[in-house]
mmCIF file of the protein (N, C-alpha, C, O) and its ligand, coordinates in Angstrom:
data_MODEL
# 
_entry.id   MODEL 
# 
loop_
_entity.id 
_entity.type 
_entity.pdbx_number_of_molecules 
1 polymer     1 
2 non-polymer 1 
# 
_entity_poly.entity_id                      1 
_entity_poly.type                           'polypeptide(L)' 
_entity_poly.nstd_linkage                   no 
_entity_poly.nstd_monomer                   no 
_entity_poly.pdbx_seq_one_letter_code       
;(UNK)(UNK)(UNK)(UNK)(UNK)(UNK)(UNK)(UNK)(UNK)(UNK)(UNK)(UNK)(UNK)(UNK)(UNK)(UNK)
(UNK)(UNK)(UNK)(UNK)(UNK)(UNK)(UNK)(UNK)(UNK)(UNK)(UNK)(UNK)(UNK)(UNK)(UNK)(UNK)
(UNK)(UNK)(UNK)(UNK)(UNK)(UNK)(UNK)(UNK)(UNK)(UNK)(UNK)(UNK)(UNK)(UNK)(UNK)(UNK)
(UNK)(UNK)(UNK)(UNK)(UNK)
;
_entity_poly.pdbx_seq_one_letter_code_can   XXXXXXXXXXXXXXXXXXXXXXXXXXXXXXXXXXXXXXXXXXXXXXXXXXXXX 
_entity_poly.pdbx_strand_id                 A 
# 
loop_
_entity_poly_seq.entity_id 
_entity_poly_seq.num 
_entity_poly_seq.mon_id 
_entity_poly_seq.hetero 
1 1  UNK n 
1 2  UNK n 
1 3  UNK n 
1 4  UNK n 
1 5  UNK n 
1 6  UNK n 
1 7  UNK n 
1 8  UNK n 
1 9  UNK n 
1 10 UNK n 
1 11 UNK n 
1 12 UNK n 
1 13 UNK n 
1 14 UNK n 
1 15 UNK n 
1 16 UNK n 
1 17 UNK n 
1 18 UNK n 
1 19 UNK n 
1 20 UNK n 
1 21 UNK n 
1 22 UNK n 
1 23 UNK n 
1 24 UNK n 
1 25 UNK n 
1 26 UNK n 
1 27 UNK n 
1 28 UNK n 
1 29 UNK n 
1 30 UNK n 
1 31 UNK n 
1 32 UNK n 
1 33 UNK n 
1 34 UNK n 
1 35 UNK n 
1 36 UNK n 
1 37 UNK n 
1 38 UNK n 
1 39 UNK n 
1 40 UNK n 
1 41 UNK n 
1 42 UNK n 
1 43 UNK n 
1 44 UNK n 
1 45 UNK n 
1 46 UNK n 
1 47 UNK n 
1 48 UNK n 
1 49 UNK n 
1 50 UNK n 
1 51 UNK n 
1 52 UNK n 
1 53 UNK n 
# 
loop_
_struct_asym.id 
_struct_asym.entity_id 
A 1 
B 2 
# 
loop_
_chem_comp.id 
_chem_comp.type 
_chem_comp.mon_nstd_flag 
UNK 'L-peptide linking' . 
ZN  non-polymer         . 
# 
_pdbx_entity_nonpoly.entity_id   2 
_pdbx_entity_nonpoly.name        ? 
_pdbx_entity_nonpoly.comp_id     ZN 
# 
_pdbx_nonpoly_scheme.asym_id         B 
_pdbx_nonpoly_scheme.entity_id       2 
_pdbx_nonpoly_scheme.mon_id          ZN 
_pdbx_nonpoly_scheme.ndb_seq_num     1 
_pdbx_nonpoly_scheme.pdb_seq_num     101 
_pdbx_nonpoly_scheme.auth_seq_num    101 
_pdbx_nonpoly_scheme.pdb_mon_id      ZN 
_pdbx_nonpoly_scheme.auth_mon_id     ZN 
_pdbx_nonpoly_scheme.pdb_strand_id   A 
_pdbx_nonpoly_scheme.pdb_ins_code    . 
# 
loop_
_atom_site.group_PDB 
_atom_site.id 
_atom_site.type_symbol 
_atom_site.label_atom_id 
_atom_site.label_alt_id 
_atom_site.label_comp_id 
_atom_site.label_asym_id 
_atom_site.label_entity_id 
_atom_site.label_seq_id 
_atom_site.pdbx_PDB_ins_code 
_atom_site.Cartn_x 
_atom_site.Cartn_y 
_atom_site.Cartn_z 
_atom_site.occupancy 
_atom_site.B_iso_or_equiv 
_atom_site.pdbx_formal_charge 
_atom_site.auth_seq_id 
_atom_site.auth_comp_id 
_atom_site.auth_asym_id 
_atom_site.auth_atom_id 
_atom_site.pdbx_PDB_model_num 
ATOM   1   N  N  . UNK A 1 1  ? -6.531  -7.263  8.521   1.00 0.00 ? 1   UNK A N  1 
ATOM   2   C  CA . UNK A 1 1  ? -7.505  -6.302  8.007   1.00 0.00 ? 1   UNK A CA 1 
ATOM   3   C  C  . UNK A 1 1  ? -8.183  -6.908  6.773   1.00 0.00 ? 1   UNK A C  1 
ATOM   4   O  O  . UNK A 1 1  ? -7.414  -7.208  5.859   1.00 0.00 ? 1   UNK A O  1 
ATOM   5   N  N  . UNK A 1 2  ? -9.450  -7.133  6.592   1.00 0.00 ? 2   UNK A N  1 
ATOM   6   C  CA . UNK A 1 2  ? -10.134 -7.542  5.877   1.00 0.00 ? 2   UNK A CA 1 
ATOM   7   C  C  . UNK A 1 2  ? -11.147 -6.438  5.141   1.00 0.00 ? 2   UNK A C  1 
ATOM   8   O  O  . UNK A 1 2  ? -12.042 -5.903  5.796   1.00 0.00 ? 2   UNK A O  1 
ATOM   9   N  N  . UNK A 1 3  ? -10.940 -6.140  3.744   1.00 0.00 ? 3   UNK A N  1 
ATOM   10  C  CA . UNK A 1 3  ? -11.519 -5.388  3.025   1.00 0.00 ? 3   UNK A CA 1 
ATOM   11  C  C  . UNK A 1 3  ? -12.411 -6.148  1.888   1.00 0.00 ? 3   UNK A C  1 
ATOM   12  O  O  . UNK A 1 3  ? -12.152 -7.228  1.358   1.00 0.00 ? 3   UNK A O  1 
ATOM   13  N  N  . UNK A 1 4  ? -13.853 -5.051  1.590   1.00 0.00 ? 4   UNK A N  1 
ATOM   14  C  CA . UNK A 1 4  ? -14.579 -5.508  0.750   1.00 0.00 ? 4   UNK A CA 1 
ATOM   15  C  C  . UNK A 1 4  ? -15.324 -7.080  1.173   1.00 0.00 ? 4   UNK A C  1 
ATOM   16  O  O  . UNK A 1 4  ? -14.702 -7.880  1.872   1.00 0.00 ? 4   UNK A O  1 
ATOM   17  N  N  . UNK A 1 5  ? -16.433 -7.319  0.756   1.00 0.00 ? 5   UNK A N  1 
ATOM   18  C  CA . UNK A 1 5  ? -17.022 -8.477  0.827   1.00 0.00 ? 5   UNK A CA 1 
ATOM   19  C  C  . UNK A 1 5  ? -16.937 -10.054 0.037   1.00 0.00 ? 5   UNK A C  1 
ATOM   20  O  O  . UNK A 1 5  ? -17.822 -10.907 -0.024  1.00 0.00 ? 5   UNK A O  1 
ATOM   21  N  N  . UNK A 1 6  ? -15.840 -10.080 -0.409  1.00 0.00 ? 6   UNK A N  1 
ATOM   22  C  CA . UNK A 1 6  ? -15.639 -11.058 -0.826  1.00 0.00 ? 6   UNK A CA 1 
ATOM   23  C  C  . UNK A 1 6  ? -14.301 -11.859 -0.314  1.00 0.00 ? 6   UNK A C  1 
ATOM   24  O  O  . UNK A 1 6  ? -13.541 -12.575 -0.965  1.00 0.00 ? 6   UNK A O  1 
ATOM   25  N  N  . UNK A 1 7  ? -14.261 -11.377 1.525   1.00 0.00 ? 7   UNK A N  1 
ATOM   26  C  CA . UNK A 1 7  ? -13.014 -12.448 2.082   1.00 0.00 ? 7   UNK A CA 1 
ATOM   27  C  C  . UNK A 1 7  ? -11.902 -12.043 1.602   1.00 0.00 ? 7   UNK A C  1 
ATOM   28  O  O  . UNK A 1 7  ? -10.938 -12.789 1.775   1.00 0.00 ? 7   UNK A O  1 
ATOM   29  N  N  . UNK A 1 8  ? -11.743 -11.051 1.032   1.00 0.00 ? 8   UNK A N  1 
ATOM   30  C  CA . UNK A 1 8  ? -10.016 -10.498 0.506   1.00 0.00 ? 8   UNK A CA 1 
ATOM   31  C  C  . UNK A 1 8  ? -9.414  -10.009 1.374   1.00 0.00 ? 8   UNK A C  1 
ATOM   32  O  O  . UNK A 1 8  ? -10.137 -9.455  2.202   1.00 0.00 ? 8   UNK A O  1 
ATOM   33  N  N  . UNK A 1 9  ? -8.327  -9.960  1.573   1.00 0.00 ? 9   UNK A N  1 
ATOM   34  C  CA . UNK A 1 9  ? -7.361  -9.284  2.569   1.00 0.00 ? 9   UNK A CA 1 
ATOM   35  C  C  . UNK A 1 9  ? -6.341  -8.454  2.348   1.00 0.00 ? 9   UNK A C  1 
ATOM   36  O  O  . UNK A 1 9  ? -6.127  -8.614  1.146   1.00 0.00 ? 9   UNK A O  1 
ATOM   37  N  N  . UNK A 1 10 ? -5.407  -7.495  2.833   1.00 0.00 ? 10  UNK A N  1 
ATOM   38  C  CA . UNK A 1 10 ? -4.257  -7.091  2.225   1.00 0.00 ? 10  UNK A CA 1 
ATOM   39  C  C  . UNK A 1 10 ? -3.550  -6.796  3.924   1.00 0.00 ? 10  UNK A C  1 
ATOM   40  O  O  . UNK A 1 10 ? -4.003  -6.075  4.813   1.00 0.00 ? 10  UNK A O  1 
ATOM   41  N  N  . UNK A 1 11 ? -2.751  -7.346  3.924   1.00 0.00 ? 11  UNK A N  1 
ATOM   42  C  CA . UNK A 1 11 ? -1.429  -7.120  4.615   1.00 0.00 ? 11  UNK A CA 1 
ATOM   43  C  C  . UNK A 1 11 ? -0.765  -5.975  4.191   1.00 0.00 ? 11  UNK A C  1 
ATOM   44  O  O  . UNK A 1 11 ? -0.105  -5.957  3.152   1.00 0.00 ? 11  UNK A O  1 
ATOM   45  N  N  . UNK A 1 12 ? -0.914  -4.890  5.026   1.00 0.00 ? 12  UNK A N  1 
ATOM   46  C  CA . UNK A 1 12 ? 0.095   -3.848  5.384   1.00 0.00 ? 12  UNK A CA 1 
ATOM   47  C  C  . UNK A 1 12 ? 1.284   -3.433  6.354   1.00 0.00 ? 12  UNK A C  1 
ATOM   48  O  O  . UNK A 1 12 ? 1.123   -2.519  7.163   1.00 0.00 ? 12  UNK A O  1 
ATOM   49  N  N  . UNK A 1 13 ? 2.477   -4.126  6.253   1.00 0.00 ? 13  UNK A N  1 
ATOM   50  C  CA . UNK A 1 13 ? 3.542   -4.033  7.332   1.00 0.00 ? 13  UNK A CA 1 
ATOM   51  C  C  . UNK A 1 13 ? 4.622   -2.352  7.169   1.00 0.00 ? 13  UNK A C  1 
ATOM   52  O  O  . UNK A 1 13 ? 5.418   -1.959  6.315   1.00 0.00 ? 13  UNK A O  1 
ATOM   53  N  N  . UNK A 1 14 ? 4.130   -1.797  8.392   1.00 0.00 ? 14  UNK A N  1 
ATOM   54  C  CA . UNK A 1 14 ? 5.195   -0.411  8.043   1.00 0.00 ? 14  UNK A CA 1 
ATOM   55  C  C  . UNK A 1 14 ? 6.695   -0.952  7.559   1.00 0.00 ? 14  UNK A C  1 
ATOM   56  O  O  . UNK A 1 14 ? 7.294   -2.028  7.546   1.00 0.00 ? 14  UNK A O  1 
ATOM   57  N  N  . UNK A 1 15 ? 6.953   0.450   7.164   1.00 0.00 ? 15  UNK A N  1 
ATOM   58  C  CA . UNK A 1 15 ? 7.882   0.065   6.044   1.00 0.00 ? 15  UNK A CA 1 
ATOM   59  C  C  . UNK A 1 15 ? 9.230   0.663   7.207   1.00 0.00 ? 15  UNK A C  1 
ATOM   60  O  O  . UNK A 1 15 ? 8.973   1.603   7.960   1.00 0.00 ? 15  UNK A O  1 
ATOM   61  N  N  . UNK A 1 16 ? 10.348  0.130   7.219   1.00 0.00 ? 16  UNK A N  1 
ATOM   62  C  CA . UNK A 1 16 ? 10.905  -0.298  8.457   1.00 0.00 ? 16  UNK A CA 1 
ATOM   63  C  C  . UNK A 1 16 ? 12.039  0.956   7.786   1.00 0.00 ? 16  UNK A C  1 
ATOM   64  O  O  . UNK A 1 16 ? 12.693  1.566   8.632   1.00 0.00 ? 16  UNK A O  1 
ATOM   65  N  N  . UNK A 1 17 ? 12.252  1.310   6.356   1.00 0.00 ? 17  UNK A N  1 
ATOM   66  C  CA . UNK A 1 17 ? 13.459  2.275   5.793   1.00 0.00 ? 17  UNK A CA 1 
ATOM   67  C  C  . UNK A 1 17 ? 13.121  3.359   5.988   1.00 0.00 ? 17  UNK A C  1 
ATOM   68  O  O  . UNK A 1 17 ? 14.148  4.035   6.042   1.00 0.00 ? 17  UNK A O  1 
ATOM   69  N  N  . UNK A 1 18 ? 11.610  4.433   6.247   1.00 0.00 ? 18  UNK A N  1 
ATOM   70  C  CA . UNK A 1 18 ? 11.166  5.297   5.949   1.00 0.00 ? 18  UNK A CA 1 
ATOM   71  C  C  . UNK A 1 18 ? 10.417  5.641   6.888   1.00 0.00 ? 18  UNK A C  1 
ATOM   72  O  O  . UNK A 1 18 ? 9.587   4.840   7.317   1.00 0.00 ? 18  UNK A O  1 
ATOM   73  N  N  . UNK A 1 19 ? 10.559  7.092   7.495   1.00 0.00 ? 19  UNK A N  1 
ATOM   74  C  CA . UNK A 1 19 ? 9.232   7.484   8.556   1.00 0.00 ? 19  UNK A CA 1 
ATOM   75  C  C  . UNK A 1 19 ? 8.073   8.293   7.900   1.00 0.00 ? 19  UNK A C  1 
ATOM   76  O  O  . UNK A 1 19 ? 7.037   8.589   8.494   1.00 0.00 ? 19  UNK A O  1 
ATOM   77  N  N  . UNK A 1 20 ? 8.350   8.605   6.660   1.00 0.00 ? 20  UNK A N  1 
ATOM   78  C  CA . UNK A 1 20 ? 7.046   9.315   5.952   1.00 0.00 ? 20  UNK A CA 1 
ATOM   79  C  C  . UNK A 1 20 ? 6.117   8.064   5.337   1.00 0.00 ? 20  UNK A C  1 
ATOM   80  O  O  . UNK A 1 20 ? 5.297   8.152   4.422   1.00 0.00 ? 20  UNK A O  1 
ATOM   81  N  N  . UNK A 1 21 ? 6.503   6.815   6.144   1.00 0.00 ? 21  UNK A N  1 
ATOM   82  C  CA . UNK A 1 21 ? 5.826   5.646   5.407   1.00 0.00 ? 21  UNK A CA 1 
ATOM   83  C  C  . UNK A 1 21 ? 3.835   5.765   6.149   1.00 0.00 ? 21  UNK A C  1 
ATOM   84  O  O  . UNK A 1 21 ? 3.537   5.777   7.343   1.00 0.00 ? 21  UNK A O  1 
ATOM   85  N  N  . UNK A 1 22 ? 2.967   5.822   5.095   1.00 0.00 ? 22  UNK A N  1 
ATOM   86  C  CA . UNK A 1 22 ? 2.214   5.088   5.598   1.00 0.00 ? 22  UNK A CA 1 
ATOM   87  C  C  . UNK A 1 22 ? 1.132   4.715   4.156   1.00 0.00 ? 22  UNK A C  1 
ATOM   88  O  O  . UNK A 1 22 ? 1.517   4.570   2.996   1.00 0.00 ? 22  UNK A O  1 
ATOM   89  N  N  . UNK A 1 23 ? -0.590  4.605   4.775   1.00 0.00 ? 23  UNK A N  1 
ATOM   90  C  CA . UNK A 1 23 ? -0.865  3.822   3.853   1.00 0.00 ? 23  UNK A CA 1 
ATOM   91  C  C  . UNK A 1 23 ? -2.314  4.404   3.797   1.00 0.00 ? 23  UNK A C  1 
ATOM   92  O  O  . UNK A 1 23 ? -2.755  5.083   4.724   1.00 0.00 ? 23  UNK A O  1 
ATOM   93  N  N  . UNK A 1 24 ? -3.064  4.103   2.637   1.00 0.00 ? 24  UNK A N  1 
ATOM   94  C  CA . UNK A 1 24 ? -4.685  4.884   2.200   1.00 0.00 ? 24  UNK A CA 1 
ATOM   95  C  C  . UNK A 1 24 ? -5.093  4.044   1.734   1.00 0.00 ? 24  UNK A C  1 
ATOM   96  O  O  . UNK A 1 24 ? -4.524  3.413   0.844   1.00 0.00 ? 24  UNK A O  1 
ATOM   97  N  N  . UNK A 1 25 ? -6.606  3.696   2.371   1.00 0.00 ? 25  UNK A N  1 
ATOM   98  C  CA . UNK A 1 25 ? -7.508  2.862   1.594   1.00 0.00 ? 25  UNK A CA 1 
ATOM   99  C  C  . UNK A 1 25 ? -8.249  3.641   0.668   1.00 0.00 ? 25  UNK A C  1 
ATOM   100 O  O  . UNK A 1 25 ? -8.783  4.699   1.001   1.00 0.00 ? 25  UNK A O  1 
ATOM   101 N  N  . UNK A 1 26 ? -8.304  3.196   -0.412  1.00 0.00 ? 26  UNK A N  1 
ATOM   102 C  CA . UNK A 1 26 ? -8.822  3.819   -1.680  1.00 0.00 ? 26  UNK A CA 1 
ATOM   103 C  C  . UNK A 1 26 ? -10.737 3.079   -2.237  1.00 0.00 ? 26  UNK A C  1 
ATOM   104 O  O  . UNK A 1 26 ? -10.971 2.012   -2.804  1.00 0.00 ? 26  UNK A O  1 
ATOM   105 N  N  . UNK A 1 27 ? -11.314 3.701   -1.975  1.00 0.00 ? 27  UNK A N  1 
ATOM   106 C  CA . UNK A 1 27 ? -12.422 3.019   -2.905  1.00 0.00 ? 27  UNK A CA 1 
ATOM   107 C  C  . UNK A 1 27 ? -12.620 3.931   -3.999  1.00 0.00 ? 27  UNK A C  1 
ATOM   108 O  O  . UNK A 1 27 ? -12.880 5.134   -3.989  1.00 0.00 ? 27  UNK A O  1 
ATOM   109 N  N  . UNK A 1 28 ? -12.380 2.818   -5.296  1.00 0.00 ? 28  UNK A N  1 
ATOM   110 C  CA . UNK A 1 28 ? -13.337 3.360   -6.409  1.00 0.00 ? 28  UNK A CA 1 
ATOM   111 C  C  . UNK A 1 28 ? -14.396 3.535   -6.704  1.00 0.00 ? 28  UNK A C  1 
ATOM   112 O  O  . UNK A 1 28 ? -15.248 3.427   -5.822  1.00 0.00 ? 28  UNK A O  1 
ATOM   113 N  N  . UNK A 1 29 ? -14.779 3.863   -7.997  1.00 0.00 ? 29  UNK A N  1 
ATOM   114 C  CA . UNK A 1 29 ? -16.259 4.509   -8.013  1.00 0.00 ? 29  UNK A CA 1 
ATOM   115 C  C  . UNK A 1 29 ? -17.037 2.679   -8.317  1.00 0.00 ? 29  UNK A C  1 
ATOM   116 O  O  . UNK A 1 29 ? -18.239 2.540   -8.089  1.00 0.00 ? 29  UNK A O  1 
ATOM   117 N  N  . UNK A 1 30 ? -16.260 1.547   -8.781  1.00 0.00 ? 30  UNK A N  1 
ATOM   118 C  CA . UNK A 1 30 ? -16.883 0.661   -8.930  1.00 0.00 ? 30  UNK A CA 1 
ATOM   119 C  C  . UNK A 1 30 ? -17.013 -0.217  -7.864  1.00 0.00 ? 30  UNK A C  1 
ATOM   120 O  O  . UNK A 1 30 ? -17.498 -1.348  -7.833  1.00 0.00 ? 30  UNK A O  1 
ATOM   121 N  N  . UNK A 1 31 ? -16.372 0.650   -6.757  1.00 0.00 ? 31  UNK A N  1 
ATOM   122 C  CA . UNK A 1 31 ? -16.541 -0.225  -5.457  1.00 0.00 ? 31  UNK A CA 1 
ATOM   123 C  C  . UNK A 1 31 ? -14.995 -1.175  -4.816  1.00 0.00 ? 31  UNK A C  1 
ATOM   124 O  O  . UNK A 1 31 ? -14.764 -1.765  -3.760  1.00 0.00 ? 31  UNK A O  1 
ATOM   125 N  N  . UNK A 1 32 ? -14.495 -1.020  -5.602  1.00 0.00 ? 32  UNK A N  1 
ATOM   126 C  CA . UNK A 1 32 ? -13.311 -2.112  -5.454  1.00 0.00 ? 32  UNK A CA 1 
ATOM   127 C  C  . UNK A 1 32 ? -12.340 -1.130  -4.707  1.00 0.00 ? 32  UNK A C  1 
ATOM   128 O  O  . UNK A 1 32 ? -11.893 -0.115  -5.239  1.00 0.00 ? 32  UNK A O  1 
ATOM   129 N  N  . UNK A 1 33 ? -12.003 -1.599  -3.187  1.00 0.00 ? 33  UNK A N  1 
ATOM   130 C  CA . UNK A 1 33 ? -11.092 -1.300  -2.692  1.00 0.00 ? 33  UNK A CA 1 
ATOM   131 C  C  . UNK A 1 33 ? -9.606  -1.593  -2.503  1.00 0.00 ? 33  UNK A C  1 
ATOM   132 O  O  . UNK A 1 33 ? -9.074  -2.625  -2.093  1.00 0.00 ? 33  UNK A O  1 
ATOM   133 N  N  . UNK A 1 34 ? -8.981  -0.266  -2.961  1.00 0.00 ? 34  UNK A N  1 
ATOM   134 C  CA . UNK A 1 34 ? -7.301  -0.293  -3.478  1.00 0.00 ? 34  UNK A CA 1 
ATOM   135 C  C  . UNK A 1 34 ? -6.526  0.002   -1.924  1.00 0.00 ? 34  UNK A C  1 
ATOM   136 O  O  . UNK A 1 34 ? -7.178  0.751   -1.197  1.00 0.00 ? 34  UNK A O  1 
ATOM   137 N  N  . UNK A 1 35 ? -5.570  -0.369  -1.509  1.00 0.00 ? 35  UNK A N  1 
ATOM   138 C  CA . UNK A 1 35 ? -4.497  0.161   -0.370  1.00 0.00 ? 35  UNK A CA 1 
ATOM   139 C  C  . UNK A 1 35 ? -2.847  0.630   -1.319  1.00 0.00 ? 35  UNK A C  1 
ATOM   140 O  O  . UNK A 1 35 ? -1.984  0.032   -1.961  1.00 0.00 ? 35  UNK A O  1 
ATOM   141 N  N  . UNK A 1 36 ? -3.127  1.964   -0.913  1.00 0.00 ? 36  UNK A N  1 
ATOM   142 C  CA . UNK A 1 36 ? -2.231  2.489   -1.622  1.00 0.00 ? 36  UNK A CA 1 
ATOM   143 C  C  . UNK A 1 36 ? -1.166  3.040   -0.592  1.00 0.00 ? 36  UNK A C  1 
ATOM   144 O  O  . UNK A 1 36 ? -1.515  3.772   0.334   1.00 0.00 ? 36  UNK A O  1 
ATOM   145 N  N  . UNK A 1 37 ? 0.281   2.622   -0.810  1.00 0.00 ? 37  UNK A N  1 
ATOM   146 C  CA . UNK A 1 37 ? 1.541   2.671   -0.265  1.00 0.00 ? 37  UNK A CA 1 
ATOM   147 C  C  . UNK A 1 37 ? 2.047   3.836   0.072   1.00 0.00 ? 37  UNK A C  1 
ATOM   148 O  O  . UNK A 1 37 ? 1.770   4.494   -0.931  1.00 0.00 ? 37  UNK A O  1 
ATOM   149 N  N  . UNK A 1 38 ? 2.556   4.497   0.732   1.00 0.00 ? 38  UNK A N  1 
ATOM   150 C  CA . UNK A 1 38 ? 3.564   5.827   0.257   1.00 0.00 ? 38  UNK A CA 1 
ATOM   151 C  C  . UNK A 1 38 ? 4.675   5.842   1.482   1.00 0.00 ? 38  UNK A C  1 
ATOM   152 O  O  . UNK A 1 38 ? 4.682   5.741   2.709   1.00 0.00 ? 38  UNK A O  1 
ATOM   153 N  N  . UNK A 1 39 ? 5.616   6.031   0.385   1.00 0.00 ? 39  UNK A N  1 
ATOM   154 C  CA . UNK A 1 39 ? 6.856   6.099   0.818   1.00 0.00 ? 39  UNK A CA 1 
ATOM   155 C  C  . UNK A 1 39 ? 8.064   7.070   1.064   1.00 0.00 ? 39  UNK A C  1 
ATOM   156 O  O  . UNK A 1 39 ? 7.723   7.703   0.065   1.00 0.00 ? 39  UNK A O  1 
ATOM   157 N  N  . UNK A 1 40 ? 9.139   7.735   1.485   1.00 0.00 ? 40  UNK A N  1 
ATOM   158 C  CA . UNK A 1 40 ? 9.981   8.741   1.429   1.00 0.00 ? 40  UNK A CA 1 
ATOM   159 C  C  . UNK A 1 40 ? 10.495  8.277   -0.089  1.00 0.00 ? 40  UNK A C  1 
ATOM   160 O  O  . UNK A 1 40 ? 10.789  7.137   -0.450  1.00 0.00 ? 40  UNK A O  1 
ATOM   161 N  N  . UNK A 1 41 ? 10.510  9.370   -0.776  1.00 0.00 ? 41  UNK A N  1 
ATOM   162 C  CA . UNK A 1 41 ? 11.170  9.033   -2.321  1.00 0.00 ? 41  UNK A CA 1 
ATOM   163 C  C  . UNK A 1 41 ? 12.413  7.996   -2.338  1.00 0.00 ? 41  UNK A C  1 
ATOM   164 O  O  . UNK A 1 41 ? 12.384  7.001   -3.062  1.00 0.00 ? 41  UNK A O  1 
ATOM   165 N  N  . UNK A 1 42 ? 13.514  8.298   -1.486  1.00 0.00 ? 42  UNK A N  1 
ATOM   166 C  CA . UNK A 1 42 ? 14.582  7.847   -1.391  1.00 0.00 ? 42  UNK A CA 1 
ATOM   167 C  C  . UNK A 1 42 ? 14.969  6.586   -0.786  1.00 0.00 ? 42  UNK A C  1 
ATOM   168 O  O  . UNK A 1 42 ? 16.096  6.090   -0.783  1.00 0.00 ? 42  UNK A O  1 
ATOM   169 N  N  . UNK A 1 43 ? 13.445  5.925   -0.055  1.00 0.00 ? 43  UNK A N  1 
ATOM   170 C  CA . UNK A 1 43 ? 13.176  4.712   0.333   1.00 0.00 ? 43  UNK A CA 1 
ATOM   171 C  C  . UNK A 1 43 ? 14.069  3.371   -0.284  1.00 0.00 ? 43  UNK A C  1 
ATOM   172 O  O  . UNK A 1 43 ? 13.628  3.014   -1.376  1.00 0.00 ? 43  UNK A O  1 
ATOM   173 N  N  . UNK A 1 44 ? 15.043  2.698   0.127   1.00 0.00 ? 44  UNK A N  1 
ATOM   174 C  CA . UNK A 1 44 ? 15.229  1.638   -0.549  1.00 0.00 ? 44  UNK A CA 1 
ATOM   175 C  C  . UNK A 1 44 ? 14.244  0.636   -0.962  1.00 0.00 ? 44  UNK A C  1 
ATOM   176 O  O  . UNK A 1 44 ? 14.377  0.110   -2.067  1.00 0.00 ? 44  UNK A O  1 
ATOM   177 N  N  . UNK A 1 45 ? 13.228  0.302   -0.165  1.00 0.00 ? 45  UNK A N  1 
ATOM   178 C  CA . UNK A 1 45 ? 12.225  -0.477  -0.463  1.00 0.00 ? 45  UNK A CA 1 
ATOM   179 C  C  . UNK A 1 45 ? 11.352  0.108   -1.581  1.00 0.00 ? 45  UNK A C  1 
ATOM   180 O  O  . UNK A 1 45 ? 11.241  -0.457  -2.669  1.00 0.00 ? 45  UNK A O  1 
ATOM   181 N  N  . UNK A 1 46 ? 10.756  1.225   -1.284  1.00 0.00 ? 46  UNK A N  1 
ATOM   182 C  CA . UNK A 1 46 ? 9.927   2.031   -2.315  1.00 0.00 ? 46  UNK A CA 1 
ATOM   183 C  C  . UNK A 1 46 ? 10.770  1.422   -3.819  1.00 0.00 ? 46  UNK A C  1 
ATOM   184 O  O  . UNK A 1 46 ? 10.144  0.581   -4.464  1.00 0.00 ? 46  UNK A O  1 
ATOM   185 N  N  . UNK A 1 47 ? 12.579  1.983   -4.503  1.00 0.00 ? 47  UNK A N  1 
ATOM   186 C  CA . UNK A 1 47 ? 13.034  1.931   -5.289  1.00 0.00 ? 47  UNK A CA 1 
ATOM   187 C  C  . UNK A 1 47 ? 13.092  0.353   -5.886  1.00 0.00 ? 47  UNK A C  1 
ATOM   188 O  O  . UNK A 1 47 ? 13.132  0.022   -7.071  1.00 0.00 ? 47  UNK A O  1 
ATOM   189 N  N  . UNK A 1 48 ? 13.087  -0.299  -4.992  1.00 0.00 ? 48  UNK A N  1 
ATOM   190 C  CA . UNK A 1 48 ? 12.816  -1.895  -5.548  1.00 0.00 ? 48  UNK A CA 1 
ATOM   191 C  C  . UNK A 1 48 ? 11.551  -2.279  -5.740  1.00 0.00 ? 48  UNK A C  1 
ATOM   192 O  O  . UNK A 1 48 ? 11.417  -3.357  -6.318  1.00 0.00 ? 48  UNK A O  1 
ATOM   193 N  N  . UNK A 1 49 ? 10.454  -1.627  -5.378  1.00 0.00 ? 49  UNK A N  1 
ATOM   194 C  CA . UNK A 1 49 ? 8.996   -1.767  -5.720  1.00 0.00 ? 49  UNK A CA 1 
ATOM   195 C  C  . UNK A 1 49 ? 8.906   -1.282  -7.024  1.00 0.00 ? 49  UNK A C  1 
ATOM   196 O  O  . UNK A 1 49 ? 8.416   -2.043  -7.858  1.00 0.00 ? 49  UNK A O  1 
ATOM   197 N  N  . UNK A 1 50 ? 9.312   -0.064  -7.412  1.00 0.00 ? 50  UNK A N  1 
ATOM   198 C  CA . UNK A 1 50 ? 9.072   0.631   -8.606  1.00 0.00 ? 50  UNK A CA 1 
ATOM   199 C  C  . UNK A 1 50 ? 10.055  0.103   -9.248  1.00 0.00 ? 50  UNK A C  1 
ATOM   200 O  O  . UNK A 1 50 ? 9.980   0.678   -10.334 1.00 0.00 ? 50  UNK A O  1 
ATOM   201 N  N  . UNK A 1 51 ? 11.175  -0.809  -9.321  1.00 0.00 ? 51  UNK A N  1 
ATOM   202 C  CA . UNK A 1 51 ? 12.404  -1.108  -10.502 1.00 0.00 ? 51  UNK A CA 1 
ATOM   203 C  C  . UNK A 1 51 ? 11.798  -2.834  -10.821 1.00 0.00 ? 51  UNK A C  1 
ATOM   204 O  O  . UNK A 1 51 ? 12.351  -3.628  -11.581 1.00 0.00 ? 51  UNK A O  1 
ATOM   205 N  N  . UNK A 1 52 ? 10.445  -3.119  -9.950  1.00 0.00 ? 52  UNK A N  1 
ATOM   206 C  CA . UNK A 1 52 ? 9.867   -4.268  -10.057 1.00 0.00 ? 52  UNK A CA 1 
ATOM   207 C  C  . UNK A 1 52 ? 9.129   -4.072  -11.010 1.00 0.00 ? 52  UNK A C  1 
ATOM   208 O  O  . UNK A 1 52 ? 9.448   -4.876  -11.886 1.00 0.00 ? 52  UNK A O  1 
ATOM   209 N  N  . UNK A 1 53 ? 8.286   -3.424  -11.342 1.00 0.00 ? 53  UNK A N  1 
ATOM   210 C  CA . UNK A 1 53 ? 7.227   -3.166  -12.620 1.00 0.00 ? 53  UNK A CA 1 
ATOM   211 C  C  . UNK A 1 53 ? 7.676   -2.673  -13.436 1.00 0.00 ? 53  UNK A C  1 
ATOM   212 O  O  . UNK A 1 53 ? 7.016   -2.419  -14.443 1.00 0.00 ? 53  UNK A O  1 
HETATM 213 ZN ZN . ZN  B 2 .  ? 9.633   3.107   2.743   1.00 0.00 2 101 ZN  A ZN 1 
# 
């Protein structure tokens, strides 16, 4: 999946711990398109994403 015009890409693989997993492409108002994650709270993966930042 190729987003925005400048050849960028983002890889989205379902998330294999969680069935409330899926995913939203976001455009801002400056144009720049975000893919935003969501996960079951209790997700092991989700909790190592967020204990990463
Ligand atoms: Zn998950």
């Amino acid at each position: 999946m190729a987003l925005g015009g400048n050849g960028a890409s983002y890889e989205v693989w379902p998330c294999t711990d969680c069935l409330p997993w899926h995913f939203e492409v976001v455009q801002a108002d400056d144009g720049e398109v975000m893919v935003r994650e969501w996960h079951a709270m209790e997700c092991a993966l989700f909790q190592q994403l967020i204990a990463d930042q």
